[in-house]
Each structure stands twice: as C-alpha cells, then as structure tokens.
C-alpha positions in Angstrom: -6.0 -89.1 72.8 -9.1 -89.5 75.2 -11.8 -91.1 73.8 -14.0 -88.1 74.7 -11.5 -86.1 72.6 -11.6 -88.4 69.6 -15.2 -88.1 69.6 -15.1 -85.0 69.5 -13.0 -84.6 66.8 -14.8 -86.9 64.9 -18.0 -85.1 65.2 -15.8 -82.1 64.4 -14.6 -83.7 60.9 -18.2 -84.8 59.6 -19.8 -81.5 60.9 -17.3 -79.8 58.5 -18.0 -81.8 55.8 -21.9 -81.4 55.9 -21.2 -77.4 56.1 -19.0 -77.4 53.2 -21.5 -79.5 51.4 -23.4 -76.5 52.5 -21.6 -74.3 51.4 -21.5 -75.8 47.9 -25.0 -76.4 47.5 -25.7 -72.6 48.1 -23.3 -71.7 45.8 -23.8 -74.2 43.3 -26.8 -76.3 43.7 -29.4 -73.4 43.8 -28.4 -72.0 41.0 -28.7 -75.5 38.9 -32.4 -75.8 41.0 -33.1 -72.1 39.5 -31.9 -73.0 36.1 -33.5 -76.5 35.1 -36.9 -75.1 37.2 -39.1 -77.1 39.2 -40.3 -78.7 36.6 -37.3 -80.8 35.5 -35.6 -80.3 38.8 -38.8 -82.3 40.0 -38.6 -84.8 37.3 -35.1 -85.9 38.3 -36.0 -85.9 41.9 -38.8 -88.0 41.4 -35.9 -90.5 39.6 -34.1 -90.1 43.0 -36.6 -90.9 44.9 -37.5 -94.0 43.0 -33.9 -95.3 43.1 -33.9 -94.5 47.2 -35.9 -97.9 47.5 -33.1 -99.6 46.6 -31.8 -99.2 50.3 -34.5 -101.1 51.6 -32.1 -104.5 50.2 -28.6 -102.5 51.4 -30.0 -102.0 54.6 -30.3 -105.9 55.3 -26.8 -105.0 56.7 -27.1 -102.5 59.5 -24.7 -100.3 59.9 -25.0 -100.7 63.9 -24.8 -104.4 64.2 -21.7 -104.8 61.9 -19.4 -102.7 64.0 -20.5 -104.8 67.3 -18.5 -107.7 64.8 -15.4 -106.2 64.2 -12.1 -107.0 65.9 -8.4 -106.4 65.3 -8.2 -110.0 63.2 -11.1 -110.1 61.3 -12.2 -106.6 60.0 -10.8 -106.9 56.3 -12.8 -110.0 56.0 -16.0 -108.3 57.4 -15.5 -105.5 54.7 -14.9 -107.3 52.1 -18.2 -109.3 52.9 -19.8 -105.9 53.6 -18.6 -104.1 50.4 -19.5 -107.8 48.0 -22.9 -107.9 49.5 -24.1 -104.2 48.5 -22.5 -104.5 45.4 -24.3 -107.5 44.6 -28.0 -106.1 45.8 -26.6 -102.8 43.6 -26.0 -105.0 40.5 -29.1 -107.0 40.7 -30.9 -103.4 40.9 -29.7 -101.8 37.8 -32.1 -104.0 35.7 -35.0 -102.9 37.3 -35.3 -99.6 35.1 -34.1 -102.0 31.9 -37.1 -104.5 32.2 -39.7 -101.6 33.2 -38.7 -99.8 29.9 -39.3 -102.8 27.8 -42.4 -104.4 29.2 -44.5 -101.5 30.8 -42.7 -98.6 28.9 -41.7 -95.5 30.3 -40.2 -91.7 29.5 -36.9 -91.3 28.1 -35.8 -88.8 29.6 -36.6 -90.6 33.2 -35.3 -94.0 32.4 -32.2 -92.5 31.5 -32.0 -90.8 34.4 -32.8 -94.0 36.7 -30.0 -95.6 34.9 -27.6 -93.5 35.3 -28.3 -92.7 39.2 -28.7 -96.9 39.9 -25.2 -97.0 38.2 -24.5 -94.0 40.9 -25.5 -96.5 43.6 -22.9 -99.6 42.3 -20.1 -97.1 42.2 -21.1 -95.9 46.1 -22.1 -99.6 47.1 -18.1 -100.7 46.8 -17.0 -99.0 49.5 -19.4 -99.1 52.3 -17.9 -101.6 54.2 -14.9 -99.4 54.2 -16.3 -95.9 55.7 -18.4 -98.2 58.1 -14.9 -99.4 59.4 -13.5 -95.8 59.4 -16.4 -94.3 61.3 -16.0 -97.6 63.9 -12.5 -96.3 64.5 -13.7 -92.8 64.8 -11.6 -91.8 61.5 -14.5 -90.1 59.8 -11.7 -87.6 58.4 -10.9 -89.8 56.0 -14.6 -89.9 54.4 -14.5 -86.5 55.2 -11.3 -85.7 52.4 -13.1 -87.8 49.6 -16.4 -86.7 49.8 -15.1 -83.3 49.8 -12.5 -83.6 46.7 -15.7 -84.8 45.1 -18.2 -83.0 46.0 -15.8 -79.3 44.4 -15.2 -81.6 41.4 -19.1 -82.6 40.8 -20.9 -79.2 41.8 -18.1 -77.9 39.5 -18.6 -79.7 36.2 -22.3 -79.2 37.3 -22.3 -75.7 37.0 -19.7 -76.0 33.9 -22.6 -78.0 32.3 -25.5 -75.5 33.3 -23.2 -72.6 31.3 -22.9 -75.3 28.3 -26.7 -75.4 28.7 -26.4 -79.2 28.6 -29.7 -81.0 30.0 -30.5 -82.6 33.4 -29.4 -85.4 32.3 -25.4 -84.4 33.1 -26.7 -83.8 36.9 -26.9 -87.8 37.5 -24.0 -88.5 34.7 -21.8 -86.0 37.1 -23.0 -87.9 40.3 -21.5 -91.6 38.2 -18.1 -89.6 37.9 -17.8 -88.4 41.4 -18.6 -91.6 42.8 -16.1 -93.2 40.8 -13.2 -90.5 42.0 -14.5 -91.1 45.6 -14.2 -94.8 45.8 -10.7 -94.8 44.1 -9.9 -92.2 47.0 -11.2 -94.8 50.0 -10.0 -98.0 49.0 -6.1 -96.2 48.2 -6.3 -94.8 51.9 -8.0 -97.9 53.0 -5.5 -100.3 51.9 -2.2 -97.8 53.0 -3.6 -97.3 56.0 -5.2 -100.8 57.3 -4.1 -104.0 54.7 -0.4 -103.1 54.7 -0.2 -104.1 58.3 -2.2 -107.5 57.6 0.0 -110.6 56.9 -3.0 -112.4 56.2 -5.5 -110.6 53.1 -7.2 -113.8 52.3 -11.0 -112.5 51.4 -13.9 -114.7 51.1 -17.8 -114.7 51.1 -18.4 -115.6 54.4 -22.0 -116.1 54.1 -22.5 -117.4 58.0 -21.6 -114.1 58.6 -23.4 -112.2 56.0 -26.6 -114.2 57.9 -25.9 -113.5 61.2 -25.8 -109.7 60.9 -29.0 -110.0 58.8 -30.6 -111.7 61.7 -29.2 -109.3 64.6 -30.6 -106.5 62.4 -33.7 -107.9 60.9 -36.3 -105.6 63.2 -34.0 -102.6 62.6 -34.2 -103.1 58.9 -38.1 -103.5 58.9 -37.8 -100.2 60.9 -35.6 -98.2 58.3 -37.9 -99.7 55.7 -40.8 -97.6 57.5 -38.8 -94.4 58.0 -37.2 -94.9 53.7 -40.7 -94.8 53.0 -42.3 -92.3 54.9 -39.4 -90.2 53.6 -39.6 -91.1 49.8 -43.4 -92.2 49.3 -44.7 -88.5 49.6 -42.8 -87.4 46.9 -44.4 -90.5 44.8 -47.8 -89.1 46.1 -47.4 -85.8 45.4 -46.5 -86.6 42.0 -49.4 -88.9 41.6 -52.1 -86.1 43.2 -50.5 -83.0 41.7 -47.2 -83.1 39.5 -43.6 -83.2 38.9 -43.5 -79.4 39.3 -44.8 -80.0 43.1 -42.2 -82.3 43.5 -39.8 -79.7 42.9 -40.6 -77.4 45.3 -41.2 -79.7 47.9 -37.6 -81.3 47.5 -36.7 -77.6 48.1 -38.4 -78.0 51.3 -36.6 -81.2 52.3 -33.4 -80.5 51.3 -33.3 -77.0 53.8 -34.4 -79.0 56.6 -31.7 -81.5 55.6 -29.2 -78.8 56.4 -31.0 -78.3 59.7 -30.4 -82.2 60.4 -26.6 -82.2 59.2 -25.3 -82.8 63.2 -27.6 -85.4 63.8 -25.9 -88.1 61.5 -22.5 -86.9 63.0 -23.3 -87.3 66.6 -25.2 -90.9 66.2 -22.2 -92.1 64.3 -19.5 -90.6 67.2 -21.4 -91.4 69.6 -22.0 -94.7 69.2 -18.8 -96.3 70.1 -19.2 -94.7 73.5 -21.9 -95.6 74.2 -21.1 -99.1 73.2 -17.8 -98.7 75.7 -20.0 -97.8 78.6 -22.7 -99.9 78.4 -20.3 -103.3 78.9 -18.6 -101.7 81.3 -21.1 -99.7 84.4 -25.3 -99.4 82.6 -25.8 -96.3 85.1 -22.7 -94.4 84.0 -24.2 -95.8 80.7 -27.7 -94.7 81.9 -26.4 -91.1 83.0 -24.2 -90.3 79.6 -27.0 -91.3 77.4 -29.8 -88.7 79.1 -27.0 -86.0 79.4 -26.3 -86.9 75.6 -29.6 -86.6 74.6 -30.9 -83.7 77.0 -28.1 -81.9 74.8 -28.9 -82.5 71.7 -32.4 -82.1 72.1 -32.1 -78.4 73.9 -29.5 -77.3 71.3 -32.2 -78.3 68.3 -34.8 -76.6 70.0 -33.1 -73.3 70.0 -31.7 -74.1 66.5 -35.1 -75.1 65.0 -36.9 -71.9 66.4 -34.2 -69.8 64.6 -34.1 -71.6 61.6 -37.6 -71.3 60.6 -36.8 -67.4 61.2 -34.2 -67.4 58.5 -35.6 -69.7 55.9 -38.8 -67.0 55.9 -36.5 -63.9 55.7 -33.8 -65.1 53.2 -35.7 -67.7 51.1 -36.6 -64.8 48.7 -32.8 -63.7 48.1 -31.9 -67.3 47.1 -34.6 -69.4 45.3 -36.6 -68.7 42.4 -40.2 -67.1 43.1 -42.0 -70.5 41.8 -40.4 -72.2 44.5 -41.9 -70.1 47.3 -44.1 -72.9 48.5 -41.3 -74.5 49.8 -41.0 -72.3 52.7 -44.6 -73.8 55.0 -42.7 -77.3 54.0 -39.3 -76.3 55.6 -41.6 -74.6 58.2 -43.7 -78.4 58.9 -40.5 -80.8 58.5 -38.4 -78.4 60.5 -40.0 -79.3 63.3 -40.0 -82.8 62.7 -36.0 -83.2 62.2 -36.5 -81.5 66.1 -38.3 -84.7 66.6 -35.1 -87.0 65.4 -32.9 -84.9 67.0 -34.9 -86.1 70.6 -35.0 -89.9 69.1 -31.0 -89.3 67.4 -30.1 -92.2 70.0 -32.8 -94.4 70.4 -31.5 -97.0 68.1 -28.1 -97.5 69.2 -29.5 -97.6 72.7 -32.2 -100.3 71.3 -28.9 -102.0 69.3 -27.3 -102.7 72.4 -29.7 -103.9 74.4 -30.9 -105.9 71.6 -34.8 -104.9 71.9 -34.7 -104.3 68.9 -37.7 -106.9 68.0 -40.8 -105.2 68.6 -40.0 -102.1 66.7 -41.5 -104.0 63.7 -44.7 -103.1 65.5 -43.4 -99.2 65.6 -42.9 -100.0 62.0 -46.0 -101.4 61.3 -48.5 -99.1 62.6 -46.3 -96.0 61.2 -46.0 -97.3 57.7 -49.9 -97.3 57.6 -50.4 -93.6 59.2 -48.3 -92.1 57.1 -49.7 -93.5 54.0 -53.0 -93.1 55.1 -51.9 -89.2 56.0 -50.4 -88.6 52.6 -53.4 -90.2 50.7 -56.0 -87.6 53.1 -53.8 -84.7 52.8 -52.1 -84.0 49.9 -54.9 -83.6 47.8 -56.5 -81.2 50.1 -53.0 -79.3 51.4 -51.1 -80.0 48.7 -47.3 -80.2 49.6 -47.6 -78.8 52.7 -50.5 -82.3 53.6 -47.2 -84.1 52.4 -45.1 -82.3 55.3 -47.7 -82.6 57.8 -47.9 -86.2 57.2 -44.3 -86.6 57.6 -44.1 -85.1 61.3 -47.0 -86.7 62.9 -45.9 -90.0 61.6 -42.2 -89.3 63.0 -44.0 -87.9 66.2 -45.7 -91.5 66.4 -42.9 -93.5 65.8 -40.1 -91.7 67.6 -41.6 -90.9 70.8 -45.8 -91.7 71.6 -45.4 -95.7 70.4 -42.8 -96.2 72.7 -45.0 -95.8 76.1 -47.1 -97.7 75.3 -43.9 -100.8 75.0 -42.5 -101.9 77.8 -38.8 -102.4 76.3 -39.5 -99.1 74.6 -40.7 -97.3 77.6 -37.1 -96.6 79.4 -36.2 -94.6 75.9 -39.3 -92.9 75.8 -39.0 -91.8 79.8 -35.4 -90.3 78.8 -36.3 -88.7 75.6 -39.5 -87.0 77.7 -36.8 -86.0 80.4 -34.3 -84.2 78.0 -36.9 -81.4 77.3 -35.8 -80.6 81.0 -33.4 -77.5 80.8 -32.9 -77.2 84.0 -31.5 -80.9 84.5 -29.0 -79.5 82.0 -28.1 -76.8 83.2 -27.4 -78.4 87.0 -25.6 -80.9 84.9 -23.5 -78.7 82.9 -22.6 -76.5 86.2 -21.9 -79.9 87.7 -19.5 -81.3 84.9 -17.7 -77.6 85.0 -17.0 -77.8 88.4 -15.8 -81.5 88.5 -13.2 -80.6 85.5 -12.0 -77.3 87.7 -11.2 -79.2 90.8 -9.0 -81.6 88.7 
C-alpha cells in the first residue's frame, strides 16, 4: 500500500473510533450527565480536572520526538523505557490525593474520586509506549479495537449502575476497569504482532535515552504545559468564583466542542510520518504538502464550525437537561477556538522537525499569563462563558499572532495566514485532479 493510502486509512480508523465514542456518549453519557446533575457531574469533573495535571510529568516524553528514535532494532527497548517511565511518574502521583487528605483534609466523596481516577492513570500509563509505536507505524486500528471493546463495556456498566442508582463514584471505579481490559488488549496484540519476531527481548532502563528525548522535547513540554493549563485551570476558576454546579455545565460546553475537534488528533498523528518522510527527502515538496495540508484542514473546519454552532443551538434542548442550557454560548465561544487548532493542527510537527522548537517557551510564557489574567477578569463578570472567552483569545495568541512577531516562527505563521485562501485550494485541488487523470 502507498503511503498516501495508509494514511489515509489510518486517519480513517481513528476518525471511526472518535465517532463511535460519539455515538456512545450520546447514547450513554448524556443520560448519566442528566442523572447525577451538574451538581455532582461538576464535582467529579472538577476531580478530573485536578488529576489532568498529572500530564504535565508524562509529557516530559513527547510523543513527537520519540518516534524520530525508533528503528527496526531498537523499538521494543524504546517502549519499554517509554511504558517504565509513565508508569513510574503515575505511581509517584497516586500519593498526592493520600498526603492532601491527611495533612490539609479534604471531601470524601472527592478524595475518593481522585483516587480512583489517578489509579485510572497507572492502568493507561503501561501502555503508552505501545500505541505511540502503533500510531508510528500507521496501525492506529489496533488502538482503535481496544478502546472500542472498552469504551461498549464501560458506558455499559455505566448505565447498568445509573439503573442500580449507585453514586458517582462507580463513573471513575468503571474508568479503573476499562483501562485494565484495554491494556491487557494492547500488550496481547503488541507482543503477537511485534516481540515474536524479535530474537533479542532483552529490556532495560535506558536512562541516556530516557534524557535525550527529555532534552529534544524540553520547549515542547513547557508548551503543552501552557496549553494543559489553559485547558484545565478555568475549570479550577470557575469553581473557585462560582461553583461545582458551573463546572458542570461548562464541561458540557467543552466536551461538544471536543466532538467538533475529533479529526484534528487523527490527522496530526497520520500526518506526521509524512511529513517526517518529505522533509529529509525535497523541503519544497515538504514546503508544498504542508500548506496544501493545512489550507485543507483549515477550510474544511471553517465550514464545519459555522454548521456546528447551528446544530448545538437547535438540538441542545432535545438532548440535555434544561439546567445545562448555559452550555450552549460556551460551545458557541470554544467552537471557534478548536477552528483556531484546526489552522495551528501542524505547527508542532513542522516545529519538531526543524527543531525550533526553543523559543516556544516564550509562546508559553506570555500565554500562560493571558489566560490566567483573562480567567481571573472574566469569569466573575461573564461567568462561564468569561471562562470560554478566555480560552480562545489565549489560543488565538499562541497559535497564530505570537508567531509573527518570531522569526523561526514566522514561516508557520505565513502558511497558516495563507490556508484561509480558498481559492489556492481550489486551483490546487483542480490541479491534483487533473495530474491523477492524466496518469
């Protein structure tokens, strides 16, 4: 198969597995929302939250720079270092909640819940380093199968536990049992698939290694740090300026423009080793696919976005709760700004490669600060909807206006600025059709 095919395919595979995530999430994950209120629903997604710092240690590893180390020889070794490092971070993590409860004290109910979702992140954590290798070689199916077999087994015993009227806690007990299925699932295909043709399956803690791809990735992780926090730190503030219950309804909002960002993960991840293929071999056929890429993606989210916002507002009522209402300016707010990401979806794999990746700390930096500043001026005076607002001029800033003003930036921003250009793509597109007719 082509590589053009196999990405394809791949993008194919994880696109179905966000829409049947979709699909179960309407049919399951409302109706759980609708039951517990936003109340408790907000309680356990401020626990969620919380625990989604954790990444900030995970993400020493970038997901990016480890594939530029594997080869045909070494990628069982890389893995296992991957999948001991997390685990190890993930270990260390679980105590957290444990010492907070016994010096500073805190609620029951929520230090159960941390618990049981840091014991969530252990279980996930052990096989990273394997669905980072199966995305490298475009095999994304094979996440695909497992998260699906355990996504119909967790929104069912959900849903099981909402008729049994059992309490919130059995959402993040569930989440511990999926996770567990799901890793049994990767490592069996993992080890049929890969380690049965490897006469060599000595593992060890390669800790050169382990250092190296913390170094190559060091301003990358400083930048996810800013974008974790500017995704997770308004939901601390809203809880802070208004309450749990707001937290509720604002998750609402995130999780429907979540949906509307489901390709964008997809297309990074397929479209990476392309792009990693052209740029050693030609940079202006490296050049060209990269502002075709992203001139496509960012039309097609344009037109989606636009639409979206249309159907949230018309169907919203037939699906959620009346108290969660709000929700709908939020998805309205952070719709637009996943239309942002979706014009920036490459920007770090193109930074990755050219290994510029230095001076996004000062991207970080400055972003970090506006959106905390922006959360702390608007929430108490828009409520959740300041908390949105905040969110999209921050990823406004960060994704697109900083990068001018870089010079190692600027070449991104120039492309990203060019791919609002429909008529480029529609020249292109004409172009491409005729090329593949002649042939």
């Amino acid at each position: 198969m082509s590589s053009g095919g196999k990405i394809t395919k791949n993008i194919v595979w994880l696109m179905f597995d966000q829409v049947f995530i979709l699909v179960l999430q309407f049919a399951v994950g409302i109706k759980i929302a609708n039951y517990y209120g936003a109340e408790l629903y907000g309680k356990y997604n401020y626990a969620v939250s919380l625990v989604a710092f954790s990444s900030i240690f995970f993400e020493l590893l970038n997901s990016r720079v480890i594939k530029k180390h594997y080869t045909d020889e070494n990628f069982n070794n890389i893995v296992f270092n991957v999948n001991f490092f997390r685990n190890t971070m993930a270990g260390v993590i679980i105590f957290i909640p444990i010492i907070l409860k016994f010096t500073i004290g805190m609620n029951s109910l929520l230090f159960y819940m941390l618990l049981l979702i840091c014991l969530d992140n252990i279980l996930t954590a052990a096989t990273y380093g394997i669905e980072n290798f199966f995305e490298f070689k475009l095999e994304s199916r094979r996440i695909v199968i497992s998260n699906n077999i355990v996504k119909i087994i967790s929104y069912t015993l959900q849903y099981i536990g909402m008729l049994f009227g059992m309490g919130i806690i059995a959402v993040p007990a569930i989440r511990c049992i999926g996770s567990l299925i799901r890793m049994g699932i990767l490592k069996f295909q993992y080890r049929r698939t890969y380690l049965s043709k490897l006469a060599n399956l000595e593992k060890r803690v390669d800790r050169s290694l382990l250092y190296k791809i913390i170094d190559e990735g060091k301003f990358l992780w400083v930048t996810y740090i800013s974008f974790l926090v500017y995704t997770q730190v308004d939901r601390l503030m809203i809880k802070y300026y208004i309450g749990e219950a707001e937290v509720g309804i604002y998750t609402i909002g995130v999780q429907l423009s979540t949906i509307l960002a489901i390709l964008l993960g997809p297309i990074q991840n397929s479209l990476f080793p392309k792009m990693m293929e052209l740029y050693r071999k030609d940079y202006k056929e490296y050049y060209n696919f990269y502002l075709f890429s992203n001139t496509l993606i960012t039309q097609f989210y344009l037109i989606v976005t636009l639409i979206s916002i249309l159907v949230v507002k018309f169907a919203f009522k037939y699906v959620y709760a009346q108290e969660y209402s709000p929700a709908i300016g939020v998805y309205t707010i952070l719709a637009v700004s996943i239309f942002v990401k979706a014009n920036a979806s490459l920007q770090t794999g193109h930074m990755t490669l050219k290994n510029i990746t230095k001076k996004s700390f000062y991207k970080t930096l400055i972003s970090l600060v506006i959106n905390i500043i922006l959360n702390a001026l608007l929430i108490p005076k828009y409520g959740i909807n300041g908390a949105a607002i905040a969110t999209l001029i921050t990823q406004f800033t960060a994704l697109f206006v900083i990068d001018f003003f870089i010079e190692e930036y600027r070449e991104q921003a120039i492309i990203q600025l060019k791919s609002f250009n429909i008529f480029y793509l529609v020249e292109e597109l004409i172009k491409r059709y005729r090329a593949r007719k002649e042939r």
